[in-house]
C-alpha positions as MATLAB code, in Angstrom:
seq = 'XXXXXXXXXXXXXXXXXXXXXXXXXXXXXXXXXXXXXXXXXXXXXXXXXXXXXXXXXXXXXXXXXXXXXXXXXXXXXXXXXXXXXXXXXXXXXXXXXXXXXXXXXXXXXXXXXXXXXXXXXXXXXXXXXXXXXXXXXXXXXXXXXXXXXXXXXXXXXXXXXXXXXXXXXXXXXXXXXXXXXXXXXXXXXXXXXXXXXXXXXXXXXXXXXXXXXXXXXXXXXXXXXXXXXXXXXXXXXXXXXXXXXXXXXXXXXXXXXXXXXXXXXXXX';
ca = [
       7.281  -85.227   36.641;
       4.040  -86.488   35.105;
       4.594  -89.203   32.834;
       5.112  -88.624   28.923;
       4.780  -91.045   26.644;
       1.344  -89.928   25.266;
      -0.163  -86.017   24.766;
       0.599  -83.363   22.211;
       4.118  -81.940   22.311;
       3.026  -78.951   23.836;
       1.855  -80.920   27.067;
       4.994  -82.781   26.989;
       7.005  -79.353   27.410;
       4.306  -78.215   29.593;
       5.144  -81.179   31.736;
       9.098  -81.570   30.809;
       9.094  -77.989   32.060;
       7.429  -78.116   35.347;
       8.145  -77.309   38.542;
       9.174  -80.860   39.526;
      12.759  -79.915   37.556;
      13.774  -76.862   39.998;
      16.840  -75.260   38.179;
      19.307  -73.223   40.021;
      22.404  -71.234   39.229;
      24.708  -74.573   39.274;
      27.241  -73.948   36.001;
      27.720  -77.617   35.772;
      23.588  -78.449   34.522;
      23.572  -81.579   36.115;
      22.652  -80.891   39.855;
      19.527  -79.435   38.687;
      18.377  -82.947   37.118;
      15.847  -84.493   39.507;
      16.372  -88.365   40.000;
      13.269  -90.593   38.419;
      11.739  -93.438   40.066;
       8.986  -94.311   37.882;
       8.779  -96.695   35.166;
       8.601  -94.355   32.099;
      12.657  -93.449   32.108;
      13.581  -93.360   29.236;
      10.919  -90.556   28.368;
      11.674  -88.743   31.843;
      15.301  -88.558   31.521;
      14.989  -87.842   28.109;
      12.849  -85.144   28.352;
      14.932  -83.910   31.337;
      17.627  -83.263   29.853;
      16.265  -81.735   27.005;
      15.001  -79.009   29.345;
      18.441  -78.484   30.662;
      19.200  -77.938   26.732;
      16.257  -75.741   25.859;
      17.056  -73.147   29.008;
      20.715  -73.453   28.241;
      21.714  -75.057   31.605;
      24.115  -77.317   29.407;
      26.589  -75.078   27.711;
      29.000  -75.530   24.661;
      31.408  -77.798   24.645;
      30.246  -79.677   27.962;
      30.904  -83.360   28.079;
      27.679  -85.278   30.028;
      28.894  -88.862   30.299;
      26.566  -91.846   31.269;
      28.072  -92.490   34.483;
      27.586  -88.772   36.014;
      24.715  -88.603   34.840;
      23.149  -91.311   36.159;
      24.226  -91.083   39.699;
      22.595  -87.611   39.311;
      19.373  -88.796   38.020;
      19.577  -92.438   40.135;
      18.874  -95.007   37.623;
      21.037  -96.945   35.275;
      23.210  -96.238   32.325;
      20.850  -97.791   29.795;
      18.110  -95.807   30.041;
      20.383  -92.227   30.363;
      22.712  -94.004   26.855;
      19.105  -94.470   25.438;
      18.130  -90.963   25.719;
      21.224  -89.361   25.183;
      21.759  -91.977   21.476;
      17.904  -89.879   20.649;
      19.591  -86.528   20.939;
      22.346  -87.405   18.783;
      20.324  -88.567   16.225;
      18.872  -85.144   15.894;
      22.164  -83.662   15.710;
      21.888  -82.293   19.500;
      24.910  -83.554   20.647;
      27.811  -85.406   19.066;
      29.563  -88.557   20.105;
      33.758  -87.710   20.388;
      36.165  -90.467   19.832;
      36.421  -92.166   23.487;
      32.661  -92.272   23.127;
      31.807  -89.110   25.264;
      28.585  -87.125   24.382;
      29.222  -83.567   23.874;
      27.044  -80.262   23.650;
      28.788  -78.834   20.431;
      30.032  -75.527   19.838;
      28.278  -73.749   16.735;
      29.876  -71.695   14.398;
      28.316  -68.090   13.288;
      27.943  -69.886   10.464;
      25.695  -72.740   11.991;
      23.708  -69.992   13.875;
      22.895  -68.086   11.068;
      21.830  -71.256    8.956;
      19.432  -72.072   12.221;
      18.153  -68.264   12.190;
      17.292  -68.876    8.686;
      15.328  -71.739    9.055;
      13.629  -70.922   12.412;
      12.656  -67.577   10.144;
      11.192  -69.628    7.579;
       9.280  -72.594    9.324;
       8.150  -70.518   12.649;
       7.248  -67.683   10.383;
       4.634  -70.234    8.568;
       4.021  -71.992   12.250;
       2.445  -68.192   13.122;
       0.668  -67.740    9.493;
      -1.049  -71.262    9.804;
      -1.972  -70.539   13.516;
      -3.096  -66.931   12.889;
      -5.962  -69.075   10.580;
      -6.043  -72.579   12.186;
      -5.723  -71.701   16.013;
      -8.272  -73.025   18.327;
      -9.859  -70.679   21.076;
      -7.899  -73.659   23.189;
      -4.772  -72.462   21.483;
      -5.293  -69.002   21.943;
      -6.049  -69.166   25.657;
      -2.718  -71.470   25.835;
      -0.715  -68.686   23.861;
      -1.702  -66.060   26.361;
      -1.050  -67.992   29.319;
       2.480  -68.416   28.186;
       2.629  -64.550   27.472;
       1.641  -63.773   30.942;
       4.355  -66.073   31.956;
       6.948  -64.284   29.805;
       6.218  -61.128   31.264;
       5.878  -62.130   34.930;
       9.069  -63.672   34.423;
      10.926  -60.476   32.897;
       9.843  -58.263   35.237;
      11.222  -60.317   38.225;
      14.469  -61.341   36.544;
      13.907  -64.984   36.253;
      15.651  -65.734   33.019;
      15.188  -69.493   33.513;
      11.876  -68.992   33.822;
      11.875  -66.367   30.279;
      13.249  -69.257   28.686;
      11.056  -71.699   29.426;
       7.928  -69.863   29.100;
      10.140  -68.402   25.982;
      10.465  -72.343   24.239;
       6.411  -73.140   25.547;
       5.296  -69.836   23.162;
       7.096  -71.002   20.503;
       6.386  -74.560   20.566;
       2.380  -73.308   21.334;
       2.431  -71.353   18.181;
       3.391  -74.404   15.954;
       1.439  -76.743   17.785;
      -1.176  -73.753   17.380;
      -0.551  -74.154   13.445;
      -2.215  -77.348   13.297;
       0.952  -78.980   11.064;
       2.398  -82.133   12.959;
       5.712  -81.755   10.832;
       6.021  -77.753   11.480;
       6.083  -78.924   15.143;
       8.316  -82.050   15.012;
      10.807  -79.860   13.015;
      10.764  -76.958   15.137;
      11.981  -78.884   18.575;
      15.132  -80.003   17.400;
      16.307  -76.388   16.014;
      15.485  -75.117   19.599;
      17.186  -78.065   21.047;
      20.663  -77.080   18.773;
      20.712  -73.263   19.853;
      19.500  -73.771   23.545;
      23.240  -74.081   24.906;
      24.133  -70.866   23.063;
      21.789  -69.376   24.983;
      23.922  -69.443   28.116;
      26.243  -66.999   25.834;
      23.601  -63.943   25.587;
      23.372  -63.942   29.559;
      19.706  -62.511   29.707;
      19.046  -60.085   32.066;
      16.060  -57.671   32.839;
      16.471  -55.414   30.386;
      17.225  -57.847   27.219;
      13.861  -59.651   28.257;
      11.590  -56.567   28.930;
      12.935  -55.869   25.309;
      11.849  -59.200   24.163;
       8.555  -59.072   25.340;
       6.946  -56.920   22.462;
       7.398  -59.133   19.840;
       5.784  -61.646   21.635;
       2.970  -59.998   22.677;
       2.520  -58.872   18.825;
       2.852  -62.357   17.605;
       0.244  -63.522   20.024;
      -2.455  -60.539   19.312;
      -1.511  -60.830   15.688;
      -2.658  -64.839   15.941;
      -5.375  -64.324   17.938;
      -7.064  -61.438   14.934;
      -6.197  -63.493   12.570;
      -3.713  -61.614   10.826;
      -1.299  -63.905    8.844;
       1.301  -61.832    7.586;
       1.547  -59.546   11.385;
       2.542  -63.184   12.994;
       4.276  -63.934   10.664;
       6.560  -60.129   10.815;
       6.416  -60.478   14.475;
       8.048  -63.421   15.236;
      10.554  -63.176   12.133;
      11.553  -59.842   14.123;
      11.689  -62.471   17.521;
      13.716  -64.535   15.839;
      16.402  -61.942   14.375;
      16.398  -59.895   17.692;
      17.307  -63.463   19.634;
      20.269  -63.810   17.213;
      21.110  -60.163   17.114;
      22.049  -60.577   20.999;
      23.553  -64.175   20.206;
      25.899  -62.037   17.575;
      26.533  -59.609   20.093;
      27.639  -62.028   23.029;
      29.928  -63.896   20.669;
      31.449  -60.587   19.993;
      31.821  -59.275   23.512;
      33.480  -62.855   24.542;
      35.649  -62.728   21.598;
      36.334  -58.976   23.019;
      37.050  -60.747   26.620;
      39.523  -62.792   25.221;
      41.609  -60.712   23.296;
      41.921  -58.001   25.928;
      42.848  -60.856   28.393;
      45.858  -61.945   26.123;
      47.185  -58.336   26.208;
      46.976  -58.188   29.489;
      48.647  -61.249   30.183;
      51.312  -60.145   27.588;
      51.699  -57.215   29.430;
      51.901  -58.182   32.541;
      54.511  -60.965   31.469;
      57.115  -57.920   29.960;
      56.809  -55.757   32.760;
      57.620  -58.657   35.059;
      60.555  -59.051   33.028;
];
């Protein structure tokens, strides 16, 4: 992975996001981290496993501890504690009494505040770009629309999801505000693991891909308030499938318990 400590945040997921992090189907996350040699660690690692984050390959509730994780990625603990204490301090992941880092769990509640706020701050990300964008930005925005769709139509939901976090992060780089794109990382970094709950497949990202492509043509007129509808309707549709995996698993659950019940008086 190219080294990145310098270059606009959309080259540093550009880079973070490469193909030098092959992901696979591995539940745990970790055996898809790629061990770092080079001197620049703490920004490798760091921006490692914030991919793993982003493309929900670390799921709710998952403990990463220092040691594990730094066999994995073949370097120290100081450098993985390092970026792992960064993460924290946006509220990524949370520190449990015997000093464990954990992925937390979010409420509804939590999700919804995120929606709300993703709403509001990449819904002014798309206005400002639809008037600020660069023909740089635009050609950047439709490169990462050709990668959403290649990517849907084959099935590759890791790949959806990155090219899904590059769009977004594009269109608020594309917006010309520094703070609209240092604020908008960290919400994606919160919901990535919840994610891994919707279980995108084919059909969920064909669906996806409309909004997208309206966002982008919408920026690249120049129509404000058209981004700005089409990735609010992005946004809700992401968290209409969050609401509706939550439910289903809920669903799972319950239907498991009466089944166990029942299994447990008949055997009686």
């Amino acid at each position: 992975m190219a080294g990145l400590k310098t270059g606009s945040a959309s080259q540093q997921g550009k880079d973070a996001l490469s193909a030098e992090s092959p992901l696979s189907e591995d539940d745990s996350g970790t055996h898809t981290l790629v061990p770092v040699t080079r001197e620049t660690l703490h920004e490798k690692i760091y921006h490692q496993i914030k991919e793993q984050l982003i493309t929900g390959r670390f799921v709710p509730g998952q403990q990463l501890t220092l040691r594990s994780l730094a066999r994995v990625l073949g370097t120290s603990l100081i450098p993985v504690r390092d970026a792992l204490q960064r993460l924290e301090s946006l509220g990524v992941l949370e520190t449990q009494a015997n000093r464990t880092m954990i992925v937390p769990q979010l409420s509804q509640e939590k999700l919804t505040e995120i929606r709300e706020v993703r709403e509001c701050l990449e819904g002014l990300a798309a206005e400002r770009a639809a008037r600020y964008a660069e023909p740089a930005d635009i050609q950047r925005l439709e490169t990462y629309v050709r990668m959403l769709e290649a990517s849907a139509k084959a099935g590759d939901a890791i790949g959806f999801l990155r090219a899904n976090w590059l769009f977004h992060i594009g269109v608020a780089e594309a917006s010309k505000s520094s703070i609209i794109a240092s604020m908008t990382e960290p919400l994606w970094l919160r919901m990535g693991p919840t994610i891994r709950l919707s279980k995108p497949n084919r059909d969920r990202m064909i669906e996806a891909l409309p909004c997208h492509c309206a966002a982008f043509e919408a920026i690249a007129a120049g129509d404000a308030a058209a981004a700005r509808h089409a990735i609010a309707a992005d946004i809700t549709g992401c968290f209409d499938i969050f609401k509706e995996a939550r439910g289903d698993s809920k669903d799972a659950r319950k239907a498991a318990r009466r089944s166990s019940a029942g299994s447990g008086e008949g055997g009686g």
